[in-house]
N, C-alpha and C positions, 0 to 999 in steps of 0.2 A: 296451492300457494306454498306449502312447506314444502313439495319435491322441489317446484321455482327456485326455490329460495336454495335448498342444500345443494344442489348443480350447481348456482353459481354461486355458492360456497367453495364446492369443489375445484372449479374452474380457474375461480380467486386462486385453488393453494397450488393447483398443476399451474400457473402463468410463474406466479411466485419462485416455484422449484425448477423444474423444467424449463419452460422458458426463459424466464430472465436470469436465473444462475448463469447457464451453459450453453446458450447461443449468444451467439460474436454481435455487437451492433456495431457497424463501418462507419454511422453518422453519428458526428459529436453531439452530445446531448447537453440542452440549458434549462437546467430545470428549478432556475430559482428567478428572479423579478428584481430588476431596477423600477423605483416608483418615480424617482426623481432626482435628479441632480442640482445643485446648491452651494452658492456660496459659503464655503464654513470659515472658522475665526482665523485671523491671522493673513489675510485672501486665500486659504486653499479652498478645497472643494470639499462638499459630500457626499456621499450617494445615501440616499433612502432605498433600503430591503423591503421584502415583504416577510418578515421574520418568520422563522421556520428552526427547525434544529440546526441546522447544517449555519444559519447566518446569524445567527447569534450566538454563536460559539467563542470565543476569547482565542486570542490571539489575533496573529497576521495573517490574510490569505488573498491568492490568487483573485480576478474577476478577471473571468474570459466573456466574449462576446464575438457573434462571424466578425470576423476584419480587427479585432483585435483583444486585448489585455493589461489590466492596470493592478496595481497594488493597495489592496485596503488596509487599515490598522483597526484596533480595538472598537469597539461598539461604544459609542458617546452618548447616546439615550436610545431610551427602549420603551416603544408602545407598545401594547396589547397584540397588535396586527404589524408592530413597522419596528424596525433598527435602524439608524445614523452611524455608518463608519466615516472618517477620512480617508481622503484619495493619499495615500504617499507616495506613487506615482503611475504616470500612465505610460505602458512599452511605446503602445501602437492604439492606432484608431483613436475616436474621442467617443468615450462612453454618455450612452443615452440611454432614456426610460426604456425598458425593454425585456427579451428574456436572455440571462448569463448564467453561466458555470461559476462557480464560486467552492476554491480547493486549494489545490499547490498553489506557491506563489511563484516559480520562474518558468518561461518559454523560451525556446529557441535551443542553444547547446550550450558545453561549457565555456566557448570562447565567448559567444555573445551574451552571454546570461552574467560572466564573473571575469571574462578575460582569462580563462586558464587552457593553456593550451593542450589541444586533444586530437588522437585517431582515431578513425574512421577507417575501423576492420567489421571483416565478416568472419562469424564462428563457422563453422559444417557440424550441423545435426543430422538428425533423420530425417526431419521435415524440411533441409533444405538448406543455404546458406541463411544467416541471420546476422543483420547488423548490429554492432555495439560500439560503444567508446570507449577507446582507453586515455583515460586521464593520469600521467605521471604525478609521481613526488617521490621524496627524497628515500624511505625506506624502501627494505626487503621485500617488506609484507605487502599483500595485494586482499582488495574486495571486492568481492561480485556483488553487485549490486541491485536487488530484483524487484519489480514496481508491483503493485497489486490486481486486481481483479480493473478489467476495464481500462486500463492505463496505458501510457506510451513510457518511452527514456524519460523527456522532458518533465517529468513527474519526480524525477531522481534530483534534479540540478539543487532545490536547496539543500541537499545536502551535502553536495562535490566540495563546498568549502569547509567543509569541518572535517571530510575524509585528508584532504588535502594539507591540512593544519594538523591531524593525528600522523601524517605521512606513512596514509597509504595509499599505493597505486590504488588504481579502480577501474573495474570492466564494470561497462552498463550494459547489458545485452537488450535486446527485443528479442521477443521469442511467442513462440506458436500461436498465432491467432491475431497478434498486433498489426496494425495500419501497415506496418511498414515491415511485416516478418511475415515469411510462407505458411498458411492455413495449419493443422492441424489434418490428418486422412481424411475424419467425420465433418471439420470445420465447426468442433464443437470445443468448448473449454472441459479439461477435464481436472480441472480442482486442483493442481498440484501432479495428482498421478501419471502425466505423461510428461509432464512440461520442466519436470526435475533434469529430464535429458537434456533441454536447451544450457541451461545453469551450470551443469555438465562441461556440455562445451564451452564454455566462457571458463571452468576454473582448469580445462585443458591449458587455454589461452594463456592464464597466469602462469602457469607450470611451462609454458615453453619460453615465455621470457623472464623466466629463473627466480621464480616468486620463492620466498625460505620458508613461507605460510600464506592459507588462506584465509580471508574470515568470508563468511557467507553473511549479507544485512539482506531482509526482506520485510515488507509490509503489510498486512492483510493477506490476500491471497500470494502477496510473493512471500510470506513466513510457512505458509502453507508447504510451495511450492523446495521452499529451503531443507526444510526439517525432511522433505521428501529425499531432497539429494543429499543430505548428509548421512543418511540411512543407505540409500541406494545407491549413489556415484563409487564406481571404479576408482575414483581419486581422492576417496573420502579419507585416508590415511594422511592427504596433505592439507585438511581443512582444519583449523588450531580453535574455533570457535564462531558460535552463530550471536548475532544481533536481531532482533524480532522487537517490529513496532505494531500493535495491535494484530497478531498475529494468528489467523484462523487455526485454531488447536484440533477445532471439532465440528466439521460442518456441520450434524446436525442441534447442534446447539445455538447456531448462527441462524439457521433458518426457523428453529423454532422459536427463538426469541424474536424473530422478526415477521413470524406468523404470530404472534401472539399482538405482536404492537398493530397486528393491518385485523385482530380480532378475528384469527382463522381459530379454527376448533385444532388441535394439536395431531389427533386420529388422523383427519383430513390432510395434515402437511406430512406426518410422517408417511401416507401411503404414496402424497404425490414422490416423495422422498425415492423410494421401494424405485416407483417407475423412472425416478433419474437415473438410478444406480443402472436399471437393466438399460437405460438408453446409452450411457455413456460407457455399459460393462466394468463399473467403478463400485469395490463394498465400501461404502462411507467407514466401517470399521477399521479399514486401514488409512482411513486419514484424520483418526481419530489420536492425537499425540498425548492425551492423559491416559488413554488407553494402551499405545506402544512406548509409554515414557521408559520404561527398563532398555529401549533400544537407543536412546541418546548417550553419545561416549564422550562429548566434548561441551567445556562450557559455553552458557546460554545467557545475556540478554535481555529480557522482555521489558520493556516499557510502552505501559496502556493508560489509558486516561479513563478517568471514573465517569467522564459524560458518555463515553462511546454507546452509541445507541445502533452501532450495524453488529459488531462482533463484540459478543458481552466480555468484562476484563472477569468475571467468575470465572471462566476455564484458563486463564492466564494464571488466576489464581489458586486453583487446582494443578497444573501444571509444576508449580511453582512447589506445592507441598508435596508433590509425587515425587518430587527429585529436587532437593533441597539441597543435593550434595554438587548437581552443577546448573543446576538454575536460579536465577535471580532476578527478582519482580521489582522494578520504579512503578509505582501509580502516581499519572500526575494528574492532581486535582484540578476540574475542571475541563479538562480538554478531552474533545471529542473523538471521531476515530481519524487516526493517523493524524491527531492533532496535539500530540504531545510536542514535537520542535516548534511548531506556530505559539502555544501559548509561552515557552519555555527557553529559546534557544542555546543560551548561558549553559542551563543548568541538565539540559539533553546533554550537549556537547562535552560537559565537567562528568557526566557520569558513563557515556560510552569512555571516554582516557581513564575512567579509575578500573574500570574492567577492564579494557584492553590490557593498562597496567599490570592490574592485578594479573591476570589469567591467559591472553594471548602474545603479547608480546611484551615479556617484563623486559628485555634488556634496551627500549626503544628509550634515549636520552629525552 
């Protein structure tokens, strides 16, 4: 019974590591429950959750569903087992008891999500042409803009209007492994360590249509993926500063804290760990940024939320005191991962302008 039992132990932490880190899933995944739909006060609606981390989190978010997407707001009571948001509105389809995605709040692009007009170019990397958006505005300065682990563009869009009100252009690229971007050689994710070249090509992109600075913004795996190319990129000399929202500093601190919450034994994740590394020819050591913080030359951004239960805000906060001379930590209370704009959007928005301010573009009126 105890060898039973340590196998799929083991098994648990190789799916964990291996598998679900760094192989691609092509089908969208719903992995949270409508219970029911409901009149709520005022005649709108509500949906009933089946409460979990992710749906009782504070703020705004997304609900996706096959055939469509609507807009929920704040949690208005909470059971043991269940949450009540309001509907504040629905894209497409009419939501029903069911299974949904529940995350970003906009779909489609920046013309139909906010009315902002946008192109529709492709970068050239190594892995092939890759589409991205460029969304104008009034200044010099331009930002690449980079989604996280599992993500598309449309994952970017609430943010297009606060880029746009700071006035800066913006490239949204897709890149290697995405629905809609050319594979990877292996078809596997490699953390940051390859996919820094797609990012690459996108702040090419800025520089040819005469950008005077870049900032690089990424999220989780796209913070990862940033701090990669600011280190490595050919054009690193034109990038004036990075933005980082819950941003993976150190994967193995991401997987052990989230081996620890599925109650895997530590030994067991870090070996599955060992055999990602040789799968993907990747030393977690170099993508470990408390570890290479002496190679950061420009300032830095970080805003993490104290509920974030995928990537802990401790190595943001480590981060933070390794390099004190250009990084700079918001923790916003309450909010979960990549859920600091959803509980906060005012006070996001007031503190990416006091940095830009301060540190990347002081002469912006």
């Amino acid at each position: 019974m105890l060898v039973a039992t340590t196998s799929a132990t083991f098994a648990a932490a190789r799916l964990l590591v291996s598998r679900q880190l760094v192989e691609v899933r092509r089908r969208p995944r719903y992995p949270h429950r409508v219970v029911s739909v409901d009149p709520g006060p005022a005649g709108g609606t509500t949906v009933t959750l089946v409460r979990d981390v992710a749906t009782e989190r504070a703020g705004t978010y997304g609900l996706a569903w096959r055939g469509g997407h609507a807009v929920v707001g704040e949690v208005t009571e909470r059971t043991r087992h269940r949450v009540v948001r309001p509907v504040v509105r629905v894209d497409s389809g009419e939501i029903v008891p069911g299974r949904v995605a529940f995350d970003h709040v906009d779909v489609g692009d920046p013309r139909a999500a906010f009315g902002l007009e946008f192109e529709e170019i492709s970068l050239e990397s190594d892995v092939g042409l890759l589409p991205a958006w460029v969304v104008p505005a009034r200044g010099a300065d331009w930002v690449v803009v980079v989604h996280g682990y599992g993500g598309r563009r449309p994952s970017a869009l609430s943010f297009l209007p606060m880029l746009r009100r700071l006035e800066l252009n913006a490239v949204v690229p897709a890149y290697r492994n995405d629905p809609d971007a050319p594979p990877s050689p292996d078809g596997l994710y490699h953390l940051g360590a390859t996919e820094w070249r797609d990012v690459d090509a996108a702040i090419a992109a800025c520089l040819e249509r005469g950008a005077a600075r870049v900032v690089l913004y990424g999220w989780s795996m796209g913070g990862a993926i940033v701090l990669q190319a600011a280190a490595a990129s050919p054009h690193r000399d034109a990038i004036s500063c990075l933005l980082l929202d819950a941003p993976v500093v150190d994967w193995r601190a991401v997987l052990l804290h989230i081996g620890r919450r599925r109650h895997l034994p530590d030994a067991l994740v870090r070996s599955a760990m060992r055999r990602t590394e040789r799968r993907i020819g990747v030393d977690f050591d170099d993508l470990d940024w408390v570890r290479r913080s002496g190679e950061i030359t420009v300032p830095v951004l970080v805003v993490h939320g104290d509920g974030d239960q995928t990537v802990p805000v401790a190595r943001s906060s480590d981060l933070a005191r390794a390099r004190p001379d250009l990084v700079r930590l918001r923790i916003v209370a309450g909010a979960g991962h990549v859920g600091s704009w959803n509980v906060d959007p005012s006070g996001y928005e007031g503190a990416v302008r006091s940095f830009l301010d301060e540190v990347a573009v002081p002469e912006r009126s």
